[in-house]
N, C-alpha and C positions, 0 to 999 in steps of 0.2 A: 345601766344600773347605777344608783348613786350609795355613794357611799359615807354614813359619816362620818364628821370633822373629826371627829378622835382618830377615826382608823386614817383619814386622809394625811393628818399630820403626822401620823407612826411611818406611816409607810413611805413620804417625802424624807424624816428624818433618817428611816435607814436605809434610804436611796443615798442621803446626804453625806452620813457616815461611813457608808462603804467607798462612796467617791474620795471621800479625805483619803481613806485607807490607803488607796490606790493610787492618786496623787502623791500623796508622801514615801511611796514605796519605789518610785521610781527613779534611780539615779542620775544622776548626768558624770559622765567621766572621762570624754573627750579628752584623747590627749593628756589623759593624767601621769602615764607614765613619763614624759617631760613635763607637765605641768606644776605635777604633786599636789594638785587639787581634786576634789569631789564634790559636788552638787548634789543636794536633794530639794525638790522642785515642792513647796509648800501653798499655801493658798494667798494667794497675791503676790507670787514673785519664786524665787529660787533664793538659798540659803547656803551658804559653804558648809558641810556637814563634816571636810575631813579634809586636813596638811599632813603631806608626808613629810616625816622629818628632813631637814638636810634637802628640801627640794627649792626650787625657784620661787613657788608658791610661801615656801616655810620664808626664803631669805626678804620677799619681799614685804612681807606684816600681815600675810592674810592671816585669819584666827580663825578655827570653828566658830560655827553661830554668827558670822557676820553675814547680813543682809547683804545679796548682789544687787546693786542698782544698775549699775552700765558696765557695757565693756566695750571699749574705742568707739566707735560712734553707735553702737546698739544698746538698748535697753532690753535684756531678754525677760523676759515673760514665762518660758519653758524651755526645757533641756533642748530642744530644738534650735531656739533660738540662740542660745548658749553655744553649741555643738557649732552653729553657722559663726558664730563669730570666734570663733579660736581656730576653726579652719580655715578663715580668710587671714586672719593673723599669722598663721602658718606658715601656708603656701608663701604669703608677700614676705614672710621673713621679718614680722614686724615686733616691736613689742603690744604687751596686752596690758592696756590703760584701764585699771580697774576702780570702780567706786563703790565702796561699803556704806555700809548704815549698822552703825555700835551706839551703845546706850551714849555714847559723850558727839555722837553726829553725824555727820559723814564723812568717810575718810577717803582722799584722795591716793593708791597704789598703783606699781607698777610691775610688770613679768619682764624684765629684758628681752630683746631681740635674742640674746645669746641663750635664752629658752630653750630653741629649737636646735640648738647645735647640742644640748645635754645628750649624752648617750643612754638610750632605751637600755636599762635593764629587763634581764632576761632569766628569770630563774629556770632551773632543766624542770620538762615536764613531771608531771606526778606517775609512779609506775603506774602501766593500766590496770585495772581492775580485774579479779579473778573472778572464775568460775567454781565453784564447790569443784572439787577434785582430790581421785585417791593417788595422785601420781607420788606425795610424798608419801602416802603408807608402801605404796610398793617398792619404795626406791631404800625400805629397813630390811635386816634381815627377816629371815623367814619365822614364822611362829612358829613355835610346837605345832608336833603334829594333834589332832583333834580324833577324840572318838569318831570309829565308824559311823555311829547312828549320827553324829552331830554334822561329818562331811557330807552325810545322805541329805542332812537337812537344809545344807549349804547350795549342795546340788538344785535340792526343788526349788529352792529359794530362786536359783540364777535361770533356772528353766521357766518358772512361772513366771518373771520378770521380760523376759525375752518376749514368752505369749502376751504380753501385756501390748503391746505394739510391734509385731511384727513386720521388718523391712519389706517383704515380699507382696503384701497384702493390706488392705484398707482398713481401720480399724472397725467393730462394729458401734454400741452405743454407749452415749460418755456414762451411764447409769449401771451400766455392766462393767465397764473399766472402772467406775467409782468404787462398785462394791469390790472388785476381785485387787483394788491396789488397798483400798481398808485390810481386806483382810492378810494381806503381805506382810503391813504394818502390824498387825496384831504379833503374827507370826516371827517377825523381826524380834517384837520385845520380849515374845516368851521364849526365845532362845537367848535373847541376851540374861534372862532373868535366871536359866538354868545355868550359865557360865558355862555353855557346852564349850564355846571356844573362845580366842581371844579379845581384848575389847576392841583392840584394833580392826581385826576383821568385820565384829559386829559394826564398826564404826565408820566402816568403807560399805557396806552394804545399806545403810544409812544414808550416806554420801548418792549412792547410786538410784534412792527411791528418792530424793529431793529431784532430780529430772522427770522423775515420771508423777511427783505431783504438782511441781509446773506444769508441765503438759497438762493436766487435769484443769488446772487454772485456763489456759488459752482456748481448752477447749470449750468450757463452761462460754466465754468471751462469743465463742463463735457459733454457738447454740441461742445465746442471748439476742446476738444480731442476726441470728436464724429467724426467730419468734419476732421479732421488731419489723422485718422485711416479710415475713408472712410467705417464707419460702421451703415449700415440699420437703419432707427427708428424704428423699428419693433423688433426689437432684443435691450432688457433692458441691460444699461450698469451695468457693476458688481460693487458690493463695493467697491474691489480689485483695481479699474481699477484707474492709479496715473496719474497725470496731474502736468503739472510740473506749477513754480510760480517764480516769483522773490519780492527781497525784497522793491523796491517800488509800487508793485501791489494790487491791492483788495480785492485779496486771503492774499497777506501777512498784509496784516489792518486788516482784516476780523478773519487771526487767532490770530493776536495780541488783539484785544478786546473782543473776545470771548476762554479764555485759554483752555476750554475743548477738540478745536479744535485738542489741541498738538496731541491727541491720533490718528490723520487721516496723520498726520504730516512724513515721510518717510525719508526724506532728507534735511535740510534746504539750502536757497540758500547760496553760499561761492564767493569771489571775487578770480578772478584768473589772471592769467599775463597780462589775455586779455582782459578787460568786467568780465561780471557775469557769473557763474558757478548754472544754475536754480536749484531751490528746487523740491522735491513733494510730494505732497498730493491726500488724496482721497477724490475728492468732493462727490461722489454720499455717501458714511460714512456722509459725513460732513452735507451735505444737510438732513442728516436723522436725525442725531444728534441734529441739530439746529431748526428742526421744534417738536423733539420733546422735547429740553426745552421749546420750545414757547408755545404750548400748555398748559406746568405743571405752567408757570408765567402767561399764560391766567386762568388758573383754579385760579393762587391766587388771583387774580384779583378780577374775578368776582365771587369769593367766597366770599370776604371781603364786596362786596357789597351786596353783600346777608342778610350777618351778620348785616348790619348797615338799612335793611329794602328799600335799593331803589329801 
């Protein structure tokens, strides 16, 4: 089918444009940590994008924005090439002969040999990431006690939550879990709304339906790649089975706020020349996963109120 010139040349140009995109997005950092250099790889060469201060890099005259022409006998072309010649510099223990391009020419630098003897800084890692939890509501004192009627409501609440996915048993259909965890939700706010009990409580039982609508999310995922694969309800999808996600999706919020996730996690999604490059994950794992932290935060829960007599 041909197509015309107009459309041919939109569609070349934003081939063209997404390839900048993605060329320019990818660093080079080889050895930065003794280096104190950054690369970022532009069209017709690689560019110094970044000096740390107080580094070899800094002491030797590199500047942002200067053009890389050569490094000891390589002329690199991409972070590949780049990466290969600071590793051969390395290993040999050598210095790194470098040649810019600045508006006044080209400047002949150097990285000392004693480069490689800098000591790697090491900052301590970042604490890991949490999971929503009531462990700090239950580790306060106890709340007043609550009306009868409002404990009874308490009660249904944590029973009908339990039926929501029982450990013993298979779930039935995600459209039946949908509507019966909707109306959970409903019920959640109209007790918040009466102020039958405290907001802390309200605010852990909250805590404890954010598991069971992840779980709604993983499962949708694996109902999705149910209908993609063209396979029976009758036949249980496997743990196994990965379903792919990208990084402004449900699935990728869903495993950003709940870390445990990582371990269902296969592939993460990556940007490519063209669009996105999807991730994947195992929802039916996930889904299992998440209903049963929500359970062990349901049991803290409503053990705490046990403790406190309501």
């Amino acid at each position: 089918m041909a197509y015309p010139r107009t459309m041919r040349a939109g569609v070349v140009l934003a081939v063209a444009l997404a390839a900048r995109a993605a060329w320019s997005a990818s660093p080079c950092e080889e050895d930065r940590a003794q280096t104190g250099v950054a690369l970022a790889a532009r069209e017709g060469g690689l560019e110094i994008a970044a000096v740390d201060p107080g580094s070899a890099a800094a002491e030797s005259g590199l500047r942002a924005g200067d053009a890389l022409v050569q490094v000891n006998a390589s002329m690199p072309r991409s972070c590949a090439d780049y990466a290969r010649a600071v590793r051969d510099a390395r290993e040999g223990k050598k210095a790194l002969l470098v040649l810019v391009r600045r508006s006044e020419g080209t400047v002949p630098l150097a990285l000392g040999s004693a480069t490689w003897e800098r000591a790697v800084a090491t900052a301590p890692p970042p604490p890991p990431p949490e999971a929503p939890s009531v462990r700090a509501l239950v580790a306060t004192p106890a709340p007043a006690p609550v009306p009868p009627e409002a404990r009874t409501s308490l009660d249904d609440l944590a029973r009908d939550l339990r039926a929501l996915a029982p450990a013993e048993r298979q779930p039935g259909q995600l459209a039946d879990y949908s509507h019966r965890l909707l109306r959970l939700h409903r019920q959640v706010e109209a007790f918040a709304a009466r102020r039958a009990a405290p907001a802390g409580v309200v605010d852990g039982v909250r805590t404890v339906l954010r598991y069971f609508d992840a779980a709604e999310v993983a499962w949708a995922a694996d109902e999705s790649l149910r209908e993609r694969e063209r396979r029976p309800r009758h036949v249980p999808s496997s743990e196994a089975a990965a379903a792919p996600f990208f990084a402004d999706s449900e699935a990728a919020a869903t495993i950003e706020e709940f870390p445990f996730l990582r371990a269902t996690v296969s592939r993460d999604p990556r940007p490519g020349l063209v669009g996105e490059s999807s991730g994947l994950w195992r929802p039916v794992e996930a889904r299992a996963l998440l209903w049963a932290h929500g359970r062990e935060e349901l049991d803290r829960l409503t053990a705490w109120l046990e403790r406190a007599g309501q």
